[in-house]
PAKOL-245526 format. One record per residue: residue in three letters; x, y, z of N, C-alpha, C in turn. Coordinates in steps of 0.1 Angstrom, whole numbers, plus 5000, padded with zeros to 4 digits. Layout:
<rs>
AlaXYZXYZXYZ...
</rs>
This chain:
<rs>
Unk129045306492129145396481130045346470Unk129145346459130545316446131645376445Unk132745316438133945396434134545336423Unk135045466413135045396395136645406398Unk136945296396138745256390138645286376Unk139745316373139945336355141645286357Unk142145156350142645066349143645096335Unk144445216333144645296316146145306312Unk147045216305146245066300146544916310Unk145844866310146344706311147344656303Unk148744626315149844596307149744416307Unk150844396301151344266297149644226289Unk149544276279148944286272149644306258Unk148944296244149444336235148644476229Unk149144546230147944646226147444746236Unk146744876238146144966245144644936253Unk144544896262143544836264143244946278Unk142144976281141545036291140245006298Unk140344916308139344936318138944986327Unk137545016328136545106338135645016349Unk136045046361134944956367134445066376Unk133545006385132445086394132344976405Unk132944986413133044906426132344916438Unk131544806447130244886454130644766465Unk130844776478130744676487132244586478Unk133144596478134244536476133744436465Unk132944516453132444396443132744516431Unk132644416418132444516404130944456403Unk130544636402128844616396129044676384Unk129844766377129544786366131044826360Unk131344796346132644746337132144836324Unk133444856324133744916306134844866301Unk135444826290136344806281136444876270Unk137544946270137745036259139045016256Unk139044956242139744976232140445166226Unk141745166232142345256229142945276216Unk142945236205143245266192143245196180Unk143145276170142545266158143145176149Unk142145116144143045006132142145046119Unk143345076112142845116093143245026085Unk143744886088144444826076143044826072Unk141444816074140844776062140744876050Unk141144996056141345106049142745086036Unk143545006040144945046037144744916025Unk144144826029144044726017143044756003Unk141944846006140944875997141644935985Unk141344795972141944855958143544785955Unk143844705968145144625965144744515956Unk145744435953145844295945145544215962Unk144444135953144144015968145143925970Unk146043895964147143835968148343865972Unk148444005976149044065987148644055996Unk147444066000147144126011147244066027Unk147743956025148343896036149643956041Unk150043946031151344066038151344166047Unk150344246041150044406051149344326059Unk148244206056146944206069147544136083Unk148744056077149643966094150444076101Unk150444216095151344326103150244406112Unk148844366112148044426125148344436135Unk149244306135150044286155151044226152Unk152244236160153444176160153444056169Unk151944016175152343926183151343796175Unk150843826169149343766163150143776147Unk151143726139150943756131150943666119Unk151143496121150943416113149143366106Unk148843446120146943386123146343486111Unk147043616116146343706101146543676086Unk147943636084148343586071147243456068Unk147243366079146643206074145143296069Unk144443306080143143376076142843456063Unk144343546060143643626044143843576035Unk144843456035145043356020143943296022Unk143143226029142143136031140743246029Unk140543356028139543436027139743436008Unk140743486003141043515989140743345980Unk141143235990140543105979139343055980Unk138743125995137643075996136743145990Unk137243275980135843375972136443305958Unk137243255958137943215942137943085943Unk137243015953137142835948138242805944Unk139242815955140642745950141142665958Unk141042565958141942415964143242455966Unk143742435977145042395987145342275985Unk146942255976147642135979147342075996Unk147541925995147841876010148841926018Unk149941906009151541946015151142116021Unk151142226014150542326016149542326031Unk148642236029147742236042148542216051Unk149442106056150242046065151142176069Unk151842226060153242316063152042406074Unk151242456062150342556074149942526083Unk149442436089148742336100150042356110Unk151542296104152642316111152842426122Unk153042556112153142676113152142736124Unk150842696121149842756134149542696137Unk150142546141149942516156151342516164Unk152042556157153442566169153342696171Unk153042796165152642946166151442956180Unk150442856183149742866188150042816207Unk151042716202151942676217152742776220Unk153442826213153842936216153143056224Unk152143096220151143206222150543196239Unk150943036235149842956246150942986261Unk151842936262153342916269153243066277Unk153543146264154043276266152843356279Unk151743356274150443426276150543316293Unk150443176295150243176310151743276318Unk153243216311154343226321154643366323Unk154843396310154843546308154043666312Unk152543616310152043716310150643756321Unk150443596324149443616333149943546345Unk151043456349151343426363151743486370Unk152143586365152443696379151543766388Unk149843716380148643756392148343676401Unk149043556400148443436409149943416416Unk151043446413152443426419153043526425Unk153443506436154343636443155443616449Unk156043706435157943686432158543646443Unk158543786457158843816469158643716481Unk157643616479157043556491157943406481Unk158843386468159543296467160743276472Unk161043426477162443386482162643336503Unk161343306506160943256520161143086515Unk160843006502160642896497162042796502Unk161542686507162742596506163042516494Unk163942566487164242466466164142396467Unk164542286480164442096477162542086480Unk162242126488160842106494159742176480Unk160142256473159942336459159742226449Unk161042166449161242096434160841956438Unk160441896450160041786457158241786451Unk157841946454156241996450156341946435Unk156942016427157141996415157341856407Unk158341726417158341656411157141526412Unk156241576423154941506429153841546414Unk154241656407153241656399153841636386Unk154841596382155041506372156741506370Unk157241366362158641326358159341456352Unk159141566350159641626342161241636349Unk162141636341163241616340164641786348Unk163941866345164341936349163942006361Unk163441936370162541916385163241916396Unk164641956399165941946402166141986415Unk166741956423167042016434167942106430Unk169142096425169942136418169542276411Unk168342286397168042396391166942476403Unk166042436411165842506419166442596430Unk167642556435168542606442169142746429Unk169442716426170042806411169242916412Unk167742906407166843016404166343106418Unk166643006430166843076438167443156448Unk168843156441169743216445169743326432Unk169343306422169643406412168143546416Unk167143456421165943546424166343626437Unk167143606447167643646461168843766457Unk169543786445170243826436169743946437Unk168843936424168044056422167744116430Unk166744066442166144156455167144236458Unk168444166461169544206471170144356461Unk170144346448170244456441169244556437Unk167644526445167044636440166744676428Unk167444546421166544586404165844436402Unk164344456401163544336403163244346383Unk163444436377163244416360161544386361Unk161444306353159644246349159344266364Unk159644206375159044156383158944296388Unk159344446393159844536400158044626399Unk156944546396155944636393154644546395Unk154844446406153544326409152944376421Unk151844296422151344366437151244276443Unk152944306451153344176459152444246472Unk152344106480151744106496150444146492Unk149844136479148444176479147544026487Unk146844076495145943956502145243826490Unk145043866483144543746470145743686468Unk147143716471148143626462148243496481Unk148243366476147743296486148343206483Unk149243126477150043036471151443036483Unk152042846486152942866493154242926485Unk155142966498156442996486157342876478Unk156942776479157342676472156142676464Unk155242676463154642696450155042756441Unk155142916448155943026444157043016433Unk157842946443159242886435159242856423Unk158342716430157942616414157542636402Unk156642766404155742886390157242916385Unk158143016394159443116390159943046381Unk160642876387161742816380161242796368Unk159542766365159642716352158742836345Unk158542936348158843066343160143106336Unk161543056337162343086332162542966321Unk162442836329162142756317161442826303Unk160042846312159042836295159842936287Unk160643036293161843126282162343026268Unk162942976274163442836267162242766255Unk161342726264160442646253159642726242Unk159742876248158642966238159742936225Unk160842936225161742966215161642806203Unk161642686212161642596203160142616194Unk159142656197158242656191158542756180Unk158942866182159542926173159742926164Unk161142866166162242776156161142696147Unk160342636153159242586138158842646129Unk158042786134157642876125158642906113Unk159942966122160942996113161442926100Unk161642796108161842676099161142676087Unk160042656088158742696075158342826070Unk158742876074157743036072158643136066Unk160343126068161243116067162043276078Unk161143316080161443416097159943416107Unk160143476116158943476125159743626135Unk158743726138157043746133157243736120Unk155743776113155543796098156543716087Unk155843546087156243456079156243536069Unk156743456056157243496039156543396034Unk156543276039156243196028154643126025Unk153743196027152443206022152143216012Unk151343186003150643225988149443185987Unk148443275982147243225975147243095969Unk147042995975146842885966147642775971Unk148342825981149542765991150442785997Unk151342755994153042786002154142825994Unk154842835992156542865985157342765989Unk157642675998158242616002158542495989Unk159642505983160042355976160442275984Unk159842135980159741995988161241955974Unk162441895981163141805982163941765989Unk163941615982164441526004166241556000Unk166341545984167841545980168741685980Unk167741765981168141905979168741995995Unk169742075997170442156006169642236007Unk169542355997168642426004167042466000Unk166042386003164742336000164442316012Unk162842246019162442166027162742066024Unk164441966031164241836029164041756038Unk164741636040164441506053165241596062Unk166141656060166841686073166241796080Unk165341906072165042006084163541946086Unk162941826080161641796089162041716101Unk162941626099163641556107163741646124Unk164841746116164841866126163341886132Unk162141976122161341976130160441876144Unk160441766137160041666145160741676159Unk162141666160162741706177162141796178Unk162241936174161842006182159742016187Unk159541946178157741896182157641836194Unk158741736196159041616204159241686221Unk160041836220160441886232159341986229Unk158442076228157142066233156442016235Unk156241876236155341776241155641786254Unk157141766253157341726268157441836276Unk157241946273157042076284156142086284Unk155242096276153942116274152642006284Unk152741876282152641756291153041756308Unk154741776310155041756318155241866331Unk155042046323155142106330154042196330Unk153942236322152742366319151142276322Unk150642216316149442156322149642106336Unk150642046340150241996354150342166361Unk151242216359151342366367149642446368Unk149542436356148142526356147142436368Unk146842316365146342236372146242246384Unk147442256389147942286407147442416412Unk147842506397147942656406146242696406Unk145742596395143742636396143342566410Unk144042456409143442386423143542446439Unk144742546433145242626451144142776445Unk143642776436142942906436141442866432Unk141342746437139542716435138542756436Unk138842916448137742976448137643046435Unk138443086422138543156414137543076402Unk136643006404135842936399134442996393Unk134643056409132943116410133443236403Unk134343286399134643476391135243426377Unk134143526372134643586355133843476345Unk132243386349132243336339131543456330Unk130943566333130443666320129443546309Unk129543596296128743576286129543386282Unk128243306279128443146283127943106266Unk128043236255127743136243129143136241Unk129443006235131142996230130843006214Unk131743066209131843006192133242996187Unk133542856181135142846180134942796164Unk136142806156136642736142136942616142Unk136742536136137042426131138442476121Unk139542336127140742386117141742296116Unk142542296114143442136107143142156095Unk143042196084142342136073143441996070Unk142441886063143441776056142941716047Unk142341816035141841786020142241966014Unk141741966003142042085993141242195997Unk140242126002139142246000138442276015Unk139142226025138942246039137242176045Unk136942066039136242036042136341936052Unk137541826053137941776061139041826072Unk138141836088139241896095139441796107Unk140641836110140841756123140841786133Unk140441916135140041986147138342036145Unk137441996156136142056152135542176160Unk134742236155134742326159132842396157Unk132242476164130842486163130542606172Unk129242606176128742716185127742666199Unk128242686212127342666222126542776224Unk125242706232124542846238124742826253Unk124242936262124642936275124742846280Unk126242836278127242716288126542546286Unk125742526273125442396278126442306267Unk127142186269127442176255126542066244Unk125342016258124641996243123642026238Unk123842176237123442286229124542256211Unk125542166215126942216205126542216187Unk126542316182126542306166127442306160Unk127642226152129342216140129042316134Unk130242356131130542436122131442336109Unk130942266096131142186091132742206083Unk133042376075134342376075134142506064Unk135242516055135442636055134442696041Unk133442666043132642686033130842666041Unk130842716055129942676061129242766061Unk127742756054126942876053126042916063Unk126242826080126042886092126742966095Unk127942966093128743056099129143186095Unk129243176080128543276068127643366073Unk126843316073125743416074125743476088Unk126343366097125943466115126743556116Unk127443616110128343726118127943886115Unk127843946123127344096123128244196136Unk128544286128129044386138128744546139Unk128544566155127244666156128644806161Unk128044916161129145046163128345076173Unk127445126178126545196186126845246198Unk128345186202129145216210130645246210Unk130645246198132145216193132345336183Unk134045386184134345516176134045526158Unk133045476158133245476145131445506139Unk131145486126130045566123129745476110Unk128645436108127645326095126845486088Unk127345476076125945526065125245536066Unk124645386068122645426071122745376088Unk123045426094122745506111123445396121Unk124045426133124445366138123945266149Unk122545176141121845126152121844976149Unk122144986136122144856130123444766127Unk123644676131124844576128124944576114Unk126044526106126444476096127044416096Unk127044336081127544216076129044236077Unk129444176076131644226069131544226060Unk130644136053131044176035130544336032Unk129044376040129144516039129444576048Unk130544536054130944626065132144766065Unk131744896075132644986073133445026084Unk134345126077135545126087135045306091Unk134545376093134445536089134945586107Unk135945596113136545626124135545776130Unk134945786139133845876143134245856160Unk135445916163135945966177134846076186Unk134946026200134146156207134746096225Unk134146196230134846166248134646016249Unk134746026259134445836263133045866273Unk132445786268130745856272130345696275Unk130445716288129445586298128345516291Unk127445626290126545556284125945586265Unk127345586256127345666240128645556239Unk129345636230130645586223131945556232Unk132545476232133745466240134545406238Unk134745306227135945236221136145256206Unk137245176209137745206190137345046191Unk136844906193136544826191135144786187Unk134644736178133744726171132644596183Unk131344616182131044456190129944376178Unk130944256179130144166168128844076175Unk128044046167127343896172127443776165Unk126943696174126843546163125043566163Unk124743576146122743516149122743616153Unk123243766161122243816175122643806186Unk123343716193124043676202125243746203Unk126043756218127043786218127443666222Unk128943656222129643506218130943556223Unk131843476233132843476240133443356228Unk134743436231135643326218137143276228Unk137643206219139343166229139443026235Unk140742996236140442846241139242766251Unk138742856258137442766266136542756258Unk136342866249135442806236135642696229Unk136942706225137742576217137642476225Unk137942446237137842346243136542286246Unk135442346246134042336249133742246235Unk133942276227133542236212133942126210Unk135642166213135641996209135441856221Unk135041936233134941816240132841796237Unk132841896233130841876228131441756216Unk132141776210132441696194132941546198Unk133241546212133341386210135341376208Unk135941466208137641486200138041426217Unk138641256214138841216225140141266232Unk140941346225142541406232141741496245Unk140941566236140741726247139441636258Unk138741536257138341476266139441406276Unk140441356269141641316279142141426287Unk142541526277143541626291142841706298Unk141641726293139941796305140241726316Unk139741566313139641496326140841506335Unk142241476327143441506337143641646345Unk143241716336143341876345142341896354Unk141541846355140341866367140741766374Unk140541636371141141546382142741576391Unk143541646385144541716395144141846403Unk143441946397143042066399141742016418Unk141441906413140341826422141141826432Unk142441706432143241656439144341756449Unk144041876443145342006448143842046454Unk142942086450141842196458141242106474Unk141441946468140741916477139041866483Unk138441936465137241866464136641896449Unk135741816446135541826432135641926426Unk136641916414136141976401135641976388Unk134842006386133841976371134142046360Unk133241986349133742066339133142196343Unk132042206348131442386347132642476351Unk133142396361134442546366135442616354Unk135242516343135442596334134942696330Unk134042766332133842886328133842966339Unk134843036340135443166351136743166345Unk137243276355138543346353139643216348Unk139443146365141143036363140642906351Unk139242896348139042776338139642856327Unk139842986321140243016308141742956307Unk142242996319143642926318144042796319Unk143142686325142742606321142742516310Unk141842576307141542546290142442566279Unk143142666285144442696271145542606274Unk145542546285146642436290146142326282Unk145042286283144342146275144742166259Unk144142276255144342316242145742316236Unk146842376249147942316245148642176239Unk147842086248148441966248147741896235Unk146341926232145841876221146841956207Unk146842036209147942096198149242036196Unk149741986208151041916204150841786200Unk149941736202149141596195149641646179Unk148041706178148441786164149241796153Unk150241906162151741906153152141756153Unk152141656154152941536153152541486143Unk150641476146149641386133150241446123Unk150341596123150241706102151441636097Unk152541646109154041606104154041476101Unk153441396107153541266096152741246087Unk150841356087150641366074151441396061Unk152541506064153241556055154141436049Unk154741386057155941306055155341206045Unk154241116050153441026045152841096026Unk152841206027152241276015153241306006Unk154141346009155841366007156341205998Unk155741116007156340966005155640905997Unk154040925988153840865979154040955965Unk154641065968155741095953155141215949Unk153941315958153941445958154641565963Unk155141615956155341745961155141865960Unk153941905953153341995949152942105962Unk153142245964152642345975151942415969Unk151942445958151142565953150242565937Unk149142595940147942625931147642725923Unk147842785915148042935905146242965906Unk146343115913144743215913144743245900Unk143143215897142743335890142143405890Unk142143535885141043595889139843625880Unk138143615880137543625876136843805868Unk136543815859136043925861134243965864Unk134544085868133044095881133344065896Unk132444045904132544085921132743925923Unk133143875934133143775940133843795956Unk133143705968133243745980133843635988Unk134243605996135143536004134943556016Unk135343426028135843456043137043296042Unk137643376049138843276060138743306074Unk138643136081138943136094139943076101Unk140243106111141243006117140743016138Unk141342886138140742916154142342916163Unk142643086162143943186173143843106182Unk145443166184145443106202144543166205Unk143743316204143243366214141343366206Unk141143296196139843216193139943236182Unk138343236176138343256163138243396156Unk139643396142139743486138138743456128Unk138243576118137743586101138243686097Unk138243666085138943776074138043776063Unk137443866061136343866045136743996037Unk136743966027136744006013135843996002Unk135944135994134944135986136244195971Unk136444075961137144145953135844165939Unk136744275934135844305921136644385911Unk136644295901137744295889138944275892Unk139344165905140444125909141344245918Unk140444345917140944425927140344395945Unk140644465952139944405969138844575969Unk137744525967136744645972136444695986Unk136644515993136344556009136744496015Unk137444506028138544376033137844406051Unk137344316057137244346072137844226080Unk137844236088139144136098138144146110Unk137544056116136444016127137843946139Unk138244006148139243926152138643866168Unk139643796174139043716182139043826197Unk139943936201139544036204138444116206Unk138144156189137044196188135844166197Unk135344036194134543966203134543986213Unk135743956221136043976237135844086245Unk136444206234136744326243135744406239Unk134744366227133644476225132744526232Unk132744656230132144726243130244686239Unk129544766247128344716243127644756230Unk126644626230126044606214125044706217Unk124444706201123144776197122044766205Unk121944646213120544626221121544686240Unk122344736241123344776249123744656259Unk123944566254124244426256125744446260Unk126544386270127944456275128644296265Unk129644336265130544216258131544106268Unk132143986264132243946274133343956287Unk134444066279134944096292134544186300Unk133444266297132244316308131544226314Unk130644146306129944056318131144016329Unk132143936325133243866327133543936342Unk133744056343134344136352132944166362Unk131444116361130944206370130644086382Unk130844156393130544066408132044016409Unk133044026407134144016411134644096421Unk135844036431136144056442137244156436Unk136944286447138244356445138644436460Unk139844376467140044386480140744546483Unk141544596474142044706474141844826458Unk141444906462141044956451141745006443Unk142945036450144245136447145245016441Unk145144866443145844766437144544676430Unk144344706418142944626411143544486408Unk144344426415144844256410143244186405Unk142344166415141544096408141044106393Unk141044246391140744316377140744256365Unk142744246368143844236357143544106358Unk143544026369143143816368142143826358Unk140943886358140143826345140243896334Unk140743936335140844076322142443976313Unk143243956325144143876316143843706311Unk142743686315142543556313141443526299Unk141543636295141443626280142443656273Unk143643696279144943716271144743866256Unk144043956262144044086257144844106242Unk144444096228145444136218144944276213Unk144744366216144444496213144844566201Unk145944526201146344556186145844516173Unk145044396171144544286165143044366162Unk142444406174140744446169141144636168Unk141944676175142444816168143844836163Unk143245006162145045096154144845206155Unk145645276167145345386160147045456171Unk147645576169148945626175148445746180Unk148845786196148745876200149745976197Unk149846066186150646146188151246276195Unk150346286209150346366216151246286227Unk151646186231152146116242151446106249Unk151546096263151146086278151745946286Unk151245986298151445906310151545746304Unk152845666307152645526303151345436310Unk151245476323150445366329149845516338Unk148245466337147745546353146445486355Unk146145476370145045456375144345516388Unk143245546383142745646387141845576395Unk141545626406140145636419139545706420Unk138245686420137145816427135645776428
</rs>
């Protein structure tokens, strides 16, 4: 006999997120995602100056919030045909790809290893035999007998006090958690580490942006930043200098710990291969820009169709009238309500916001999240998409650390692993490991782009808008940590007539389309194992391995309160 879990909200998340499953023989046969609240900035921008509107549009989320800025400047030059300085490209390139290691860090250590790690079964771990594990899978420097003994005496601490903080709410001794306690260990210690490394990435943003969350120094047409090497307080040699160490020590956590980790911990969870591939079109952004007009990128980026990659289509750059034209987002299921009737998708350029709430109806309305297509298609977005593309594209880095991460993931499991296992639950995490490491490539190339651009005697960041009179329309993309965002606009008489924000959530968490098509963290979730119904661990594994930004595809505040967390059985 079935029984529906309702999952209300999924924490370590950003955002209100609620899932529904229907469980039959210790399996999910049927899923819902529902987006718990409302987002009006398209509402709140209609009739501003377009060159604001990055300001309000990077405050959607506090955790997402350089990706919304990059996206709405690049929306407003791409309807006004306005060239980006080089310098300008680079600082931004800077900015979101250390924003993206970040995202990346945070979202495995923080946010999703505590479904595959069990706190309680680390303090059974021997720390030499721990950090012995750890230093078998790579030189990393802080691999210590020494710091492992530390973390776990500090983790034996906590128990002994009964206040376990983050950890005081896992579902320890759940039968899926299957890792030794020196594995265990090995996740903990550099769980505390990646504390440490989220911050250097940081420090980059800040550096450039001039705070983090919600940088400052954005503009239509470029950056704010003045370039001099002689000047105190400007961008000069000393704080790129600066930045470059700190590039330098993401590499090497990034390289030496977090990719091999993921590696090991996919290879001791191999069976997690066969769960969560769901919907197999990928569609990612092309991004780097390294000319004015984003036509040259150093990241590529295109659209697969079911799981093949050579299916792969470019997406040529930021003026691509494939990519233009595919996007459509359908309500049919979603709290909200179209003009002319809600059966039909729309464009973003004509797209609306009109909020049309009602129960949460199984088979009617149930989220505040909108579900988009690509063409027609639904389309899973996020680094395994990114990763797919560019290893379809030939981008020899992400063919390097694919092969490394499967060939260790191989070597820990004990028998082959391919690229297909990428698509399931533990390949997403996977993939954002690879993605990591190509990113710290990345940040290195823009920083000596910059330097090198800097050193034949430009310093130019910024380009003066103008604005036209009559309508003209726009999109900006960028490919998030958590996939591809867009941002389109429609200005007219230099005012913003219509602003929609397609975010890489959206995609993920949209409930079903017009043709009642489920989205991919429905497919994603059905035929998955769930051993205790009352502890949905397997649930939250794939549901977090898209790394959930809820705030990003909604908005809305409950001002009635209620229960922080509940989950219900029946």
């Amino acid at each position: 006999m079935a029984r529906r879990i309702s999952v209300d909200p999924v924490t370590r998340i950003e955002g209100h997120l609620r899932v529904d499953c229907s469980v039959a023989d210790g399996r999910v046969d049927k899923a819902w995602a529902s987006g718990q609240m409302w987002r009006g900035i398209e509402l709140i921008l209609r009739d501003r100056d377009p060159r604001e509107a990055w300001l309000f549009a990077q405050r959607i989320c506090g955790v997402c919030t350089t990706v919304h800025a990059i996206a709405s400047v690049r929306a407003v030059e791409n309807a006004l045909g306005l060239p980006v300085p080089p310098n300008a490209q680079y600082i931004r390139n800077l900015i979101q790809g250390a924003h993206g290691l970040h995202d990346h860090i945070v979202h495995f250590y923080q946010l999703s290893a505590l479904d595959w790690v069990d706190i309680t079964h680390a303090l059974k771990a021997d720390p030499k035999k721990a950090a012995a594990l750890a230093r078998s899978l790579s030189d990393w420097h802080r691999n210590s007998d020494s710091e492992f003994q530390d973390v776990a005496r500090k983790l034996k601490s906590f128990v002994d006090s009964g206040q376990l903080g983050v950890f005081g709410t896992g579902y320890w001794d759940h039968p899926a958690m299957t890792l030794s306690p020196e594995a265990n260990l090995m996740a903990l210690v550099h769980y505390f580490q990646a504390l440490e490394y989220q911050r250097v990435a940081n420090k980059i943003v800040t550096v450039l942006g001039s705070k983090t969350p919600h940088i400052q120094n954005l503009a239509v047409g470029g950056v704010t930043n003045p370039i001099n090497m002689d000047a105190q307080s400007v961008l000069n040699l000393e704080r790129l200098q600066y930045i470059k160490s700190l590039i330098d020590e993401l590499d090497a956590f990034t390289k030496q710990v977090y990719v091999p980790d993921v590696a090991a911990i996919g290879g001791l969870y191999a069976d997690w291969t066969k769960y969560g591939k769901g919907i197999t079109n990928y569609l990612s952004a092309p991004d780097m820009p390294l000319d004015e007009k984003g036509e040259k990128l150093a990241l590529p980026g295109g659209y697969i169709r079911n799981g093949d990659v050579g299916t792969y289509q470019p997406i040529q750059g930021f003026n691509d009238a494939y990519f233009e034209k595919g996007v459509k987002e359908a309500v049919k299921h979603a709290w909200y309500s179209y003009s002319e009737g809600d059966e039909t998708p729309l464009h973003p350029y004509d797209g609306e916001t009109q909020p049309n709430h009602t129960e949460f109806q199984d088979d009617g309305k149930y989220s505040w999240v909108k579900s988009p297509t690509f063409h027609g298609e639904r389309a899973q977005v996020g680094p395994l998409a990114n990763v797919l593309c560019l290893y379809a594209a030939g981008h020899e880095g992400t063919k390097q650390y694919a092969n490394a991460v499967l060939d260790t993931a191989s070597e820990t499991a004990g028998t082959k692993v391919g690229l297909d296992a990428l698509h399931s639950t533990i390949g997403r995490h996977a993939a954002r490991a690879i993605r990591g490491a190509v990113l710290t490539d990345t940040l290195s190339d823009q920083w000596q782009h910059l330097m090198d651009n800097i050193a034949s005697g430009d310093t130019t960041t910024c380009n003066q808008p103008e604005f036209p009179d009559g309508e003209v329309q726009g999109y900006g993309f960028h490919e998030a940590p958590r996939g591809i965002l867009s941002h389109w606009v429609v200005i007219r008489d230099g005012r913003i007539a219509n602003y929609q924000a397609v975010v890489p959530t959206t995609w993920n968490a949209g409930p079903r389309d017009e043709q009642d098509r489920q989205g991919p963290y429905e497919a994603a979730l059905l035929d998955n194992p769930v051993a205790d119904p009352e502890q949905p661990l397997e649930v939250l594994r794939t549901v977090h391995s898209f790394d959930p930004c809820l705030a990003c595809a909604i908005h809305l505040t409950d001002a009635d309160g209620g229960p922080a967390v509940k989950i219900n059985t029946r």
